[in-house]
C-alpha positions, 0 to 999 in steps of 0.5 A: 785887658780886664777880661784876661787880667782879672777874669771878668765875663763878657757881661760885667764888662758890657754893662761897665762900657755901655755895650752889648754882650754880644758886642764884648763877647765879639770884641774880647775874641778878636783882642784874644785871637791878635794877642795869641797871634804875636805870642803875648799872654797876659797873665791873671793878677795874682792878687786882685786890685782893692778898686775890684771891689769898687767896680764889681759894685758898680756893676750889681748897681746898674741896669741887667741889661744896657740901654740900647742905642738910638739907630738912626736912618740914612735917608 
């Protein structure tokens, strides 16, 4: 819930996890509409953790893009 907790886009969180952008995008929607459906908010933090910080640079420091994943074929 780092996404509603400290308002962290799609992006950031795709690089974080591996994952692509559309991936997180569609995966933060559902999470939204489950949490909207039994009535839960999450309230952003009010004052954001000190490991923000850590984790923002971490994020600058990776690749724009993440890698993609190797497919494999079902013969």
């Amino acid at each position: 819930m780092l996404h509603l907790r400290l308002a962290l886009a799609a992006e950031p969180l795709a690089v974080l996890f591996g994952s692509s952008r559309t991936a997180m995008h569609r995966t933060l929607l559902k999470n939204r509409k489950l949490l909207e459906a039994h009535g839960i908010t999450l309230p952003p933090a009010t004052t954001p953790p000190i490991v923000l910080a850590a984790l923002k640079a971490r994020v600058v420091a990776r690749p724009a893009s993440p890698t993609p994943r190797s497919r494999r074929r079902v013969k």
